[in-house]
N, C-alpha and C positions, 0 to 999 in steps of 0.2 A: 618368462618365456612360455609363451602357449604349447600347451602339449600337442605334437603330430601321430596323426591315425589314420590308419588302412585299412579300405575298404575288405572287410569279411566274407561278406553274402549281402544280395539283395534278391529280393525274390517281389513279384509284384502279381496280383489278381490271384494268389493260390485260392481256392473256394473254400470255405468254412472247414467244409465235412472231410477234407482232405486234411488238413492244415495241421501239422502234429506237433507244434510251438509249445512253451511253455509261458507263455507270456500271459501278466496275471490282470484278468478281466473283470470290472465293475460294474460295468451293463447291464441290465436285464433283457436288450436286446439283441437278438442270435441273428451276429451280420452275416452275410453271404458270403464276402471274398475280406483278404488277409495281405497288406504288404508287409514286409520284414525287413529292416536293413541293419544290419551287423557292420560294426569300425571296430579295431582295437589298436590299443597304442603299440608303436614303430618301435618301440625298445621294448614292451613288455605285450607279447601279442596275448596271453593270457589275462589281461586286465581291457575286458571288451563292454561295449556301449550298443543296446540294444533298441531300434523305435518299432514298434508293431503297430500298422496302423488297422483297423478295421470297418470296413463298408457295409453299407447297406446294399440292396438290390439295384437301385438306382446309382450306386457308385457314391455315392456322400457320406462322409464319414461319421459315423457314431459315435468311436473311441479311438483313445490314442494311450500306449501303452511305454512310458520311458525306464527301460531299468538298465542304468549307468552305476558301473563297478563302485565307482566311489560317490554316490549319492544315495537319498533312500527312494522306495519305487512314486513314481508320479503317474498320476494315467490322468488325461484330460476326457471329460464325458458332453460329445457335444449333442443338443436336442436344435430343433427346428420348428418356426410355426409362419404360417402364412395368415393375414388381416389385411383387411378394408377400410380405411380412414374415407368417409364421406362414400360419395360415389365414383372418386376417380383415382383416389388415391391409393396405392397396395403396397404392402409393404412386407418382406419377408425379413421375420428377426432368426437368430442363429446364439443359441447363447452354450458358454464352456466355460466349464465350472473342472476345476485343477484339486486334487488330491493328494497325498501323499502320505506313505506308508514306509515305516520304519522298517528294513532291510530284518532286521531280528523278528520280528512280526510275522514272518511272511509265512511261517510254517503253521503260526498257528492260526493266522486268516483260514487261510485252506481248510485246516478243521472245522474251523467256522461254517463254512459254505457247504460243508455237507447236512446243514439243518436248511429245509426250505424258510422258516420264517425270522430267522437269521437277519438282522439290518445287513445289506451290502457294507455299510459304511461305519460298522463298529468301531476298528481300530484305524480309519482312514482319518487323517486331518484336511477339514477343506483350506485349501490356500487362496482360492479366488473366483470370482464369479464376472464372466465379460459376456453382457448381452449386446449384441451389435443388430440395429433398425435399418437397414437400406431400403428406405420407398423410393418411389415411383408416380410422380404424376401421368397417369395416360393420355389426358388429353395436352400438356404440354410439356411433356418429357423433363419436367424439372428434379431431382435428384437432391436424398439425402440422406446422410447419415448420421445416425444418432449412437450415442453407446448409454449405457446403464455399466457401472461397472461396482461391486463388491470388495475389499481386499482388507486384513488384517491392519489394524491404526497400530501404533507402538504399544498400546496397552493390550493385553490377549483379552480382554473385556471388551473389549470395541472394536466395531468393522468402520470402515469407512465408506460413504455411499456415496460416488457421483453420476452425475447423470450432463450429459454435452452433447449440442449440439451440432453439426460440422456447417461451414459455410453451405450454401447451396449451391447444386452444381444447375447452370441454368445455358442451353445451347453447347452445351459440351464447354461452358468457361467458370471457371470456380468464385463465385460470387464475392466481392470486394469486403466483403465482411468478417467481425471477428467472431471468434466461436461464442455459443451461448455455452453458459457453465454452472452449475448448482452441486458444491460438493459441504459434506458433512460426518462429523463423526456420530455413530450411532452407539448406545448401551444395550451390551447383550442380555443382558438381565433382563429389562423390559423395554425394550428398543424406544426408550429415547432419547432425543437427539440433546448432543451436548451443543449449547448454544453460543459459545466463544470457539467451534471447529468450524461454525459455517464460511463459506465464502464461495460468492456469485460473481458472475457476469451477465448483463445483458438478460436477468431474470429478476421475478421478487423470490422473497424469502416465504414461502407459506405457515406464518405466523399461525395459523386458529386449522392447523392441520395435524392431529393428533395422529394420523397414520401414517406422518410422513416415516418413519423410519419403518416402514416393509412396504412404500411403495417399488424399493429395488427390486424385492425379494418373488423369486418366481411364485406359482401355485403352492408348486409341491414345500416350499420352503419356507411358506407364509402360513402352512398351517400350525405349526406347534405355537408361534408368539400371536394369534390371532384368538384362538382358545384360551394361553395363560391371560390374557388381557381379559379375557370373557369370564373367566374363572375369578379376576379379581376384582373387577367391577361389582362382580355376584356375589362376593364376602364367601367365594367358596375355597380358598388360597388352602385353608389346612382341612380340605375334606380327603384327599389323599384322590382326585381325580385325576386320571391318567389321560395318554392319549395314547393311540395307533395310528399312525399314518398310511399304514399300507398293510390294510385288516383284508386278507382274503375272504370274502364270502360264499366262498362255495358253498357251504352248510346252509346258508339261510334258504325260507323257506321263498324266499326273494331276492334276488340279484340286483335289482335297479335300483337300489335307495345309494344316497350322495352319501351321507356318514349316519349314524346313529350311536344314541346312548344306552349302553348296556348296565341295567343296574345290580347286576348280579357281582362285577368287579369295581365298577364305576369305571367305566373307560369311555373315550370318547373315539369312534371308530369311524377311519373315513375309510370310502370303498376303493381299493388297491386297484379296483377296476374302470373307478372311475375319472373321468378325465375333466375338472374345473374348467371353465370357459371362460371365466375372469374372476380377478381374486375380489371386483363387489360380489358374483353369487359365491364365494369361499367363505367369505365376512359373514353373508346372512344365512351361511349355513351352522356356520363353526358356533353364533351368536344361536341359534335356534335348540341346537344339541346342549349347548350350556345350559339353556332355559329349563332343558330335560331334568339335567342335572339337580336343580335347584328343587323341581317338583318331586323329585324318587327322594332326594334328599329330606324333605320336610316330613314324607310319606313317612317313609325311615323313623325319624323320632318321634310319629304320632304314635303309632302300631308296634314300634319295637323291631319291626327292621323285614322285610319278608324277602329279603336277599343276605346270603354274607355280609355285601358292602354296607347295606340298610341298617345290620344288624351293631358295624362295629360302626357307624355315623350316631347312631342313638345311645350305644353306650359310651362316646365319645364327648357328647354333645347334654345327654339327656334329654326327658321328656318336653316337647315344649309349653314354656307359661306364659308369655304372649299372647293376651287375648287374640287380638288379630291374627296374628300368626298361625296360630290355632285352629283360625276358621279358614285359613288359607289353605292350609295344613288336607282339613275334613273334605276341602273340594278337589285337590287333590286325589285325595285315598280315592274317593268316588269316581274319580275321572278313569284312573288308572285298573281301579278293576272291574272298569267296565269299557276298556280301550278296544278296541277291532282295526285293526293294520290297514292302511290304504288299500292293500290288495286283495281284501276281503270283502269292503264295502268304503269306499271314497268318500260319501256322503258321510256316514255313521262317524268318523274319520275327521273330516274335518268338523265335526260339530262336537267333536269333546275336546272338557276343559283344559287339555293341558298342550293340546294341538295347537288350539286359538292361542293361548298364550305364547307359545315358542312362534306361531307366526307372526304374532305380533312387534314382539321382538327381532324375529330376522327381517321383516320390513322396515322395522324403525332403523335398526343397523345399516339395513342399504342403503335409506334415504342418508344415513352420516356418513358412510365410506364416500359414496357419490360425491354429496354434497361437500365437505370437505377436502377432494382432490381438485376442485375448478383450477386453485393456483396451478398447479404446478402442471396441470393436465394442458392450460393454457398457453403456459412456457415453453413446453415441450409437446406441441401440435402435432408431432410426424410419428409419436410412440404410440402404439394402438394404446385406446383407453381402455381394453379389456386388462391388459400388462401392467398398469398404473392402478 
């Protein structure tokens, strides 16, 4: 028998700055207005069920905050993007992605959050990722929708990734057909795909598609398995390279760079500020910064290290005796300490060695990211291909 509950409180449009809730927030965006609704159970009015929802300026919600007596806390975090397929085609995606957080936890979250650089999502478990595509033909109003969805397989190792089509809705009648369908389980390790979880409809399998397991995966989401992938292509697996996904740059002496390699820790740092416009330029970014990596690296064991990191990669590794290597090595050193920042001089910039190199590389990468999505980008026509 399902439990009965009564209405507590509801409260609807309180404004932000007013709002003096305790409901615990994941967001790093500061909504405007606040609904509240309070139930508790008919026999035990002290055992209550809390949803706080949160808005933006526009009234669309951000977050959604569930903390139910007998469960641990869940907050759903929704984002929004609007894209152009073709010249007629728009399509606005809407994706929410589900948390949740052990009720014991929750005091020492809060201590957490008094450090600014703090991950939001330390002690948070992601439970689910629902990206939902509704286009729009302008010129003949045909209609559809797509989902991308994320969600734990039975092994805590693996997500499971599908991606569906919906019939099309065409003169307001929902088209005689059956849904398209592409689902698979993926490995967290290094996201790839187990090939006896697959199963289609009405698609192919993109066989020679190495990235299929984070084309799910948003920007922000796709950067840490884009990198270790980059990192192990490179033979740099035990160089002890890190990454930051949400490296504030205040400090720099420039604000506008996408990510960069710091060889003083070995980290690979993407700008917190910046905002990916599809995960090809994510690939030929994350693919460029590794290339960093490789050159400070070799630097490192030619000279005996002129960083920290430098310093414990060459007593790590020792001096190199690779001829070749070697000389790789010496142009290298040369490049590097004769580098000058794009924002110093652009030209001077791109003409040294180790620019040319990382660009060369993050072009090769986007010709493969590219190139290797045509399947699936094919199958699923109505998902912007910046998203894919």
């Amino acid at each position: 028998m399902k439990p009965t509950f009564n209405l507590v409180s509801k409260t609807l449009g309180t404004s932000f700055v007013k709002y003096r809730g305790d409901a615990v927030r994941l967001s790093k965006q500061t909504p405007a207005t606040v609904d509240e609704v309070v139930v508790a159970l008919k026999d035990n009015p002290s055992m209550q069920r809390k949803i706080t929802t949160f808005r933006d300026s526009n009234g669309l919600v951000t977050e959604r905050a569930f903390d139910y007596f007998d469960k641990p806390f869940r907050n759903r975090l929704y984002s929004r993007t609007d894209n152009v397929i073709g010249e007629d085609e728009f399509v606005t995606s809407t994706t929410t992605k589900d948390y949740l957080l052990d009720r014991d936890a929750l005091d020492y979250y809060k201590d957490l959050r008094q450090f600014p650089n703090t991950k939001k999502t330390i002690l948070w478990s992601r439970v689910s990722t629902e990206t939902n595509h509704i286009s729009e033909n302008l010129k003949t109003g045909e209609k559809v929708q797509s989902q991308v969805l994320i969600g734990k397989a039975k092994q805590k190792s693996k997500n499971k990734h599908t991606f569906i089509e919906f019939p099309h809705i065409i003169n307001n009648k929902v088209e005689n057909k059956p849904l398209k369908f592409l689902s698979f389980t993926v490995k967290k390790s290094d996201n790839s795909i187990v090939k006896s979880s697959v199963t289609k409809q009405g698609v192919n399998f993109p066989e020679n598609d190495s990235y299929l397991g984070v084309r799910a995966l948003s920007t922000e989401d796709a950067k840490e398995p884009l990198v270790k992938r980059y990192i192990r292509e490179r033979g740099l697996e035990d160089m002890n390279i890190t990454i930051d996904k949400e490296y504030n740059p205040i400090n720099e002496a420039d604000t506008r760079f996408k990510a960069i390699f710091t060889a003083d820790e070995g980290i690979i740092k993407f700008n917190g500020d910046y905002t990916f416009k599809s995960k090809t330029e994510l690939a030929k970014t994350s693919a460029h910064e590794t290339e960093h990596g490789w050159h400070f690296f070799l630097q490192g064991r030619l000279n005996g290290g002129d960083t920290p990191w430098q310093t414990d990669m060459a007593q790590k590794f020792g001096r190199i005796k690779d001829t070749e290597l070697l000389e790789e090595a010496k142009e290298y050193d040369v490049a590097i300490k004769n580098y000058v920042p794009y924002w110093k001089d652009r030209s001077a910039y791109l003409k040294n060695k180790i620019e040319q190199e990382a660009n060369r590389k993050g072009d090769a990468t986007e010709y493969e990211y590219d190139t290797e999505g045509l399947t699936i980008r094919m199958d699923f026509p109505h998902i912007p291909k910046e998203l894919l």
